[in-house]
N, C-alpha and C positions, 0 to 999 in steps of 0.2 A: 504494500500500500504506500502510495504516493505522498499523500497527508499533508495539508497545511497548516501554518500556525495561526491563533487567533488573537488577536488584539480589538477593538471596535471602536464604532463608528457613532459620532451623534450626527442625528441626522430630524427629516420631516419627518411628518405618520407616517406609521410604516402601518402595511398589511398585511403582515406573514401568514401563510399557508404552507401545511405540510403534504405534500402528495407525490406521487410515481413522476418520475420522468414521461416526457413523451418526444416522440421525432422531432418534432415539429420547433425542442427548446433546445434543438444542436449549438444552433448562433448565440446563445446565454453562454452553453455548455465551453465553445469554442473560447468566449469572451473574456469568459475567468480564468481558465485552464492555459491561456497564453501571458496573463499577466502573474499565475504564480507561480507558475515551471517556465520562466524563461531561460531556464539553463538545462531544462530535462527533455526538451524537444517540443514543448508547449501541448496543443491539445489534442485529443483523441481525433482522428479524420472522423470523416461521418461514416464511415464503412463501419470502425469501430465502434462508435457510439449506435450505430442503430444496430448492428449486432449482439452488443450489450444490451437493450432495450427490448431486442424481438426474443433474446433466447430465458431473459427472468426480466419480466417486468417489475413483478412486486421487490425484487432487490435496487432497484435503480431509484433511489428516491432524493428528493429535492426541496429546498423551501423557497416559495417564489415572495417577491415584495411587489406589491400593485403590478402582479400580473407578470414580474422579469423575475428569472430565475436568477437565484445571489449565493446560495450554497448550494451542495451536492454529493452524496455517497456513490458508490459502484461497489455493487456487492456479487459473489458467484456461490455456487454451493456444490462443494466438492466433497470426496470419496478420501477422505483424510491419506488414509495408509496404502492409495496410491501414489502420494509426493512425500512422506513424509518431514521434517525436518530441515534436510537438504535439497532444497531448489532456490531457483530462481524466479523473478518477478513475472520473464516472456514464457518459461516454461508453464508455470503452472495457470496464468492469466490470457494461454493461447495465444500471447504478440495482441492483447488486448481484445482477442475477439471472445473468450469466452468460449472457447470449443472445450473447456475441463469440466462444465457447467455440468453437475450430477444430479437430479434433480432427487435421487434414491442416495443422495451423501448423507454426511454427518455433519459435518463442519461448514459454518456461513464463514466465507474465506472475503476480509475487507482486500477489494481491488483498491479502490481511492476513496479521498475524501479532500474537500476543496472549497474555500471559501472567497468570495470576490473581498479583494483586501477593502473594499470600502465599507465591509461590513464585522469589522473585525471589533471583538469584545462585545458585540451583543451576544456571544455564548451560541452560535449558529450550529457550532462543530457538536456542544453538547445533545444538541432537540437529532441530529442526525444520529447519534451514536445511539441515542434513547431507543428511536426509531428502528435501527440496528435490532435493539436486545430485544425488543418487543416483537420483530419479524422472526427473531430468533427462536424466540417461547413459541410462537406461533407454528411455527415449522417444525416445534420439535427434534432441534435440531443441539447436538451437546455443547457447541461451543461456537466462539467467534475467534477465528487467528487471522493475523494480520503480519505479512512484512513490513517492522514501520522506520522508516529513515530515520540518522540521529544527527543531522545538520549542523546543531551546533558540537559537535565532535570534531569539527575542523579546526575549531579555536583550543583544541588540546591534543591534539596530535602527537605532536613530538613530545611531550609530558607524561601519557600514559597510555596505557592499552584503552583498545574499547570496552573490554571487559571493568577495567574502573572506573572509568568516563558511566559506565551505566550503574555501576553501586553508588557513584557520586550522586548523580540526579534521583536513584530512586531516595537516598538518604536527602532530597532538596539542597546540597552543597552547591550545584550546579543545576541551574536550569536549561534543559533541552525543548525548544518549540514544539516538537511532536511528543516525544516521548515524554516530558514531563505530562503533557494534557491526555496522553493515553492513560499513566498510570493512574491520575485524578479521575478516570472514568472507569477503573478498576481492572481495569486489565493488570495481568500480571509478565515481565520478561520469562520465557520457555529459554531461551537460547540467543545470542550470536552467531549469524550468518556472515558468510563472507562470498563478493560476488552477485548479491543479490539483483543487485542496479546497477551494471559495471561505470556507469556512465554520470552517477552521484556522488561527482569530487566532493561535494558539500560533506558527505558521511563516510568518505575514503573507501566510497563500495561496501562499505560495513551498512547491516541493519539488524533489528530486534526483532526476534520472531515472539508476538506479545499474544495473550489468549487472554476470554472472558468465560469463563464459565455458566450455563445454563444449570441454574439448580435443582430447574422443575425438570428435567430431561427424563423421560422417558423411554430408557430403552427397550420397554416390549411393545412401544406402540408400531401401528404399521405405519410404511413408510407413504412418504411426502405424495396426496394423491396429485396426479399429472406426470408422475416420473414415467407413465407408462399411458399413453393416449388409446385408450379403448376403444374410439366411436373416429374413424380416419375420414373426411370427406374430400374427396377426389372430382376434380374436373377435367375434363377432356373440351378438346377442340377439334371438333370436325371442317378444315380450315377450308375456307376456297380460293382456289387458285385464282388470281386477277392479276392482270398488267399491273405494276404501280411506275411512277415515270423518275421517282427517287427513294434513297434508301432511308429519307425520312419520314418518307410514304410505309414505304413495308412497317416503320417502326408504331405511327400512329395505329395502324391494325394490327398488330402485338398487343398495344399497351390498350383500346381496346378490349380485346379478351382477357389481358390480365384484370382490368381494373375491375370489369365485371364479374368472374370469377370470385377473387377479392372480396366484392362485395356481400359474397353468398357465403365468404367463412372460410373460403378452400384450405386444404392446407398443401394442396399440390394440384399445380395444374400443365397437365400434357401435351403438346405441339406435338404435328406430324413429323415424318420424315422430308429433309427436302423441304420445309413451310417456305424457306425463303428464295426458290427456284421462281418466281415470276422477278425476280433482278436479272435471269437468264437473259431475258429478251431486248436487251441492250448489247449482248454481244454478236460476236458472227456467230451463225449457225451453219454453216459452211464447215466449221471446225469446233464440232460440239466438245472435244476434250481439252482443247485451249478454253473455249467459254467456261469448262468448269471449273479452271482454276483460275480463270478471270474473276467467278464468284466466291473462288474460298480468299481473293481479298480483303470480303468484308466481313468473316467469319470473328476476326477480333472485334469490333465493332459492336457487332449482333452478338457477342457472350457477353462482353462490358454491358451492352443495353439492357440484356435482359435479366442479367446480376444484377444492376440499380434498381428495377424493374422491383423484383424480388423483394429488396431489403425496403424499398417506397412502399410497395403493398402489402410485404409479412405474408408471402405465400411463396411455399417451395414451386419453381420451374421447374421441367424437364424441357427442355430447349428441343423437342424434335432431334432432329440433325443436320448439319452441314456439311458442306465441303472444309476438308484441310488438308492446304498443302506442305509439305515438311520441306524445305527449303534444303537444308542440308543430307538429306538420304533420297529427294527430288520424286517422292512419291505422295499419291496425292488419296487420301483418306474421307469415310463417313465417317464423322462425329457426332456421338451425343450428349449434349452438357447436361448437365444439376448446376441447376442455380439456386442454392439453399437462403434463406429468407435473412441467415443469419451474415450473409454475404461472402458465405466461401463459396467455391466452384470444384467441381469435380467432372469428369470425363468418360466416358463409355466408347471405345473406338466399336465400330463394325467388323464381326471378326472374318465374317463372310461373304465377299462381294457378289451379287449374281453374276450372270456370266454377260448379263446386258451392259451392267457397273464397268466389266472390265473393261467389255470390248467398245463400249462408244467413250468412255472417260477415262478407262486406263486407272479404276478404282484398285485399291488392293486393300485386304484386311489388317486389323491390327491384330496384337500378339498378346493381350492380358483381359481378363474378365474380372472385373469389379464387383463390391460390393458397398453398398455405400448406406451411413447411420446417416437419419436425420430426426429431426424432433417430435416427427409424426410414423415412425417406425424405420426397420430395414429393410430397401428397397434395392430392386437390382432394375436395369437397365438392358433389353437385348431389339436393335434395333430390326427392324422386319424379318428378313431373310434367318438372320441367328434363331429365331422364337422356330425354326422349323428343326433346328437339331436341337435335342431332348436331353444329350449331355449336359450341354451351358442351364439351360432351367435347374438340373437336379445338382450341379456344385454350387451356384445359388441358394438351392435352399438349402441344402448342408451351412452354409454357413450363418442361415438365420432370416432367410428371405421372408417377409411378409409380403409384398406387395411388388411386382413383376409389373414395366412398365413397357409399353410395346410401339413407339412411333414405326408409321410405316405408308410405302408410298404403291400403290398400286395401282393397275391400269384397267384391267378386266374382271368380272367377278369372278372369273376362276381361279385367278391368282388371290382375288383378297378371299378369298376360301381357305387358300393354303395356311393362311396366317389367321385365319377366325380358328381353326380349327386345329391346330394345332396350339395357339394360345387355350383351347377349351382342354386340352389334352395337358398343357403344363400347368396349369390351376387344380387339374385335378390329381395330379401325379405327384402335384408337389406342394398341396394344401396349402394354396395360397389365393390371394386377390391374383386376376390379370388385367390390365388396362390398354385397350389399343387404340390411337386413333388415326387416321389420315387424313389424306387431300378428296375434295370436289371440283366439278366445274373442269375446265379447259384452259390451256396456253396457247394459242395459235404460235403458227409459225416458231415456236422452241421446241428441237428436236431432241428426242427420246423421251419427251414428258408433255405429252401434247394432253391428255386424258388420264381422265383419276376415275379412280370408283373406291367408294368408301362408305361404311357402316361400322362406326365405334360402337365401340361394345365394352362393357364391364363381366367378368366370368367371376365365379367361384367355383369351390368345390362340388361336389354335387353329394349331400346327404340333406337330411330332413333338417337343420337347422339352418338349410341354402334354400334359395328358388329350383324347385325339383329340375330345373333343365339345365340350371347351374348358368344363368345369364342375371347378374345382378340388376344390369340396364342396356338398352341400346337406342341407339338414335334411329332416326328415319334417315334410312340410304340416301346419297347424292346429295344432300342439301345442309347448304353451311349452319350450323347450329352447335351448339355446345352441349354438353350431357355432365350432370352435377350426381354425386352418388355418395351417401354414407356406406361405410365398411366396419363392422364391426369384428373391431379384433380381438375379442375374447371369444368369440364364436370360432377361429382359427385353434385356440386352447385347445378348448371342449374338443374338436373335432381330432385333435392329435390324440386325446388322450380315452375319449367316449367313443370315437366314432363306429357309423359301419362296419365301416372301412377302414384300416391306420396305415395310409401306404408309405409312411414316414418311418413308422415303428418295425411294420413289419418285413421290413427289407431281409433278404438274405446275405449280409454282408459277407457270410461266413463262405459265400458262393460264386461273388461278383461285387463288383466295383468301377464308379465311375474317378479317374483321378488326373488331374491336371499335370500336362510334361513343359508347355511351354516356359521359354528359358522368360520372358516376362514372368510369369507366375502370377496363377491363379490368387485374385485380390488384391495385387495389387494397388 
């Protein structure tokens, strides 16, 4: 924890309120945080701070004055005796994003805490820390620890260790701006870190690893509910393919389906394969495999977008697919992104190009299959043509797949057969949600993707706690529309462990095996 010192301010009426951060108080947020680390890199970017915000709200808390925020906490809640002791500030606070965030931890771990100097000695740091203990009781959570800077240890440096420098000020001989006001709030020093903030000459890299203890702590209650999202709701985008004459055309119909999605709660929403193929039709078509890596130029662009996209609306993406061309091994690839809410990005290549990919684009597969956490479950990613071989589904769900996501581009219904139906075949084999959606509508004049056909669809398993045909929803074919679907993932539970059927359980391992050789390696 970063921590600032408090002095105060007399000033007009003030109208203090105590409440959660929100998006929207970045430019407060940014305001303070550069006037009191201006030697520590100043303030969180807004990647970080809305990541902080989307993954634990109720931790982020603030107190506003006639409506501007003036102080502020950053709190996460970790799995203690995963880090214990020994870490660092980027280690265990994910480089600020918050990827440690446990919501099934022990310990409310203080990120920061920060006061606009103009409000110093109205005791701001106090009402936050309260607030702290109180989320704490709340949570049922054992403790509060904190890495907290000892700034003024620079003025005794060469006189003594840090180790005395902190028997001194807890004895009040010395006052320390952070640490004196940690122990006034009852924490107590656990330890001397070294390394923590390599970059806080002010503390010589040195900081106090300080704790509060939770007296009410209950350890047989159950854990933190939310650590495990039961009720997932899912959108799909059945897209249609249109001319657009720029790429900030394509982007206004993105943001579009996001916004409205969004609107409905999502917590993931699905793009097709290829969505971003009407930018094709700017190039030659004379030379359909130069055009496509005319269009994986804008491939950066459209994951930047659709990452902002994400952490703007607080809904996981799966970006469809594009084009990428790899610059330095001169091969050009289908990607598909995860753009996570909380503002990281992750990657799904195409392991298997069809033979059309190859022979008009000169596509080729990549070499790893992913599996990827997000805050609304473990989801895997297999873009069209992969969903037909039944290996990549079943290491998938070995490694804990709930929910199997399926962009995909097809031209005739017998091909989009191949991939309904075999998506109904990996739902069922490997007791999971599956999600597919594609393209509608026509390209003129862009070759190899002149016509789509498409019918999204949502699958499950198929026993009595499913829709007996094992289709959770689907849209009406051909026509651009969206499709919204709750999933209930404690009905996945029951199913592994009640079922008809247990075709998770009842494998013959002892007979056969599915196992990954490539030198990428499976996950990636």
């Amino acid at each position: 924890m970063r921590g600032s010192d408090e002095h105060d301010r007399d000033g007009d009426e003030h109208r203090l309120r105590l409440r959660n951060l929100k998006l929207s108080d970045y430019p407060d947020i940014k305001r303070i945080m550069d006037r009191v680390y201006p030697n520590l890199g100043g303030a969180w970017t807004r990647k970080q701070f809305a990541a902080q915000v989307n993954r634990f709200p109720d931790g982020q808390i603030c107190i506003e004055d006639n409506g501007r925020v003036v102080a502020a906490v950053i709190s996460m809640i970790v799995d203690y005796d995963r880090f214990g002791d020994k870490h660092t500030y980027d280690e265990i606070t994910g480089n600020g994003f918050l990827t440690n965030h446990d919501p099934n931890g022990d310990v409310l771990y203080g990120v920061d805490v920060f006061v606009d100097p103009d409000y110093r000695d109205m005791r701001l740091g106090r009402r936050l820390y309260d607030a702290r203990k109180e989320l704490c009781r709340s949570l049922n959570l054992r403790a509060i620890i904190a890495g907290g800077r000892i700034p003024g240890y620079r003025h005794h440096a060469d006189e003594m260790t840090p180790e005395e420098y902190i028997e001194l000020v807890k004895r009040r001989e010395i006052h320390d701006p952070i640490l004196s006001f940690q122990l006034a709030n009852d924490f107590h020093v656990r330890r001397v870190i070294t390394g923590y903030m390599p970059e806080d000459r002010e503390s010589q890299s040195y900081a106090t690893l300080v704790q509060w203890d939770n007296i009410f702590y209950e350890a047989d209650r159950s854990p933190l509910i939310g650590g495990r999202k039961s009720l997932v709701r899912v959108g799909t985008v059945q897209w249609q393919m249109r001319r657009v004459k720029t790429f900030d055309d394509l982007m206004t119909n993105i943001e579009f389906f996001v916004d409205a999605m969004a609107g409905y709660n999502c917590d993931f929403i699905l793009f097709p394969e290829f969505f971003n193929a009407p930018l094709l039709a700017q190039f030659n078509q004379d030379e359909p495999a130069e055009a496509m890596r005319r269009l994986a130029q804008y491939t950066e662009e459209i994951v930047d977008g659709m990452s902002r996209l994400a952490v703007s609306y607080n809904i996981n993406i799966i970006a469809g697919s594009v084009p990428l061309y790899d610059d330095e091994e001169s091969v050009l690839y289908n990607v598909a992104y995860l753009c996570r809410r909380d503002g990281t990005t992750d990657s799904q290549y195409k392991l298997h190009a069809t033979p059309d990919e190859r022979f008009y684009w000169g596509v080729q597969g990549g070499d790893a299959l992913r599996i990827f956490d997000t805050d609304a479950g473990r989801i895997g990613i297999l873009v069209c043509y992969d969903v037909e071989f039944p290996e990549l589904g079943r290491l998938l769900a070995d490694q804990g797949m709930q929910i199997l996501f399926v962009p995909f581009w097809t031209d005739t219904k017998n091909a989009y057969l191949r991939v309904q139906r075999c998506s109904q075949a990996r739902a069922i084999e490997n007791e999971c949600y599956v999600a597919i959606t594609g393209s509608v509508g026509n390209l003129p004049k862009v070759e190899n993707i002149e016509i789509q056909y498409s019918q999204t669809a949502v699958f499950s398993p198929s026993d009595f706690a499913f829709p007996h045909d094992g289709i959770v929803a689907e849209s009406t074919p051909n026509t651009e529309m969206t499709l919204i679907t709750d999933l209930d993932m404690d009905r996945l539970i029951a199913l592994r462990e009640e079922g008809s059927v247990r075709n998770t359980r009842d494998r013959r391992l002892d007979l056969y095996r599915v196992e990954w050789h490539a030198g990428g390696g499976e996950g990636e």
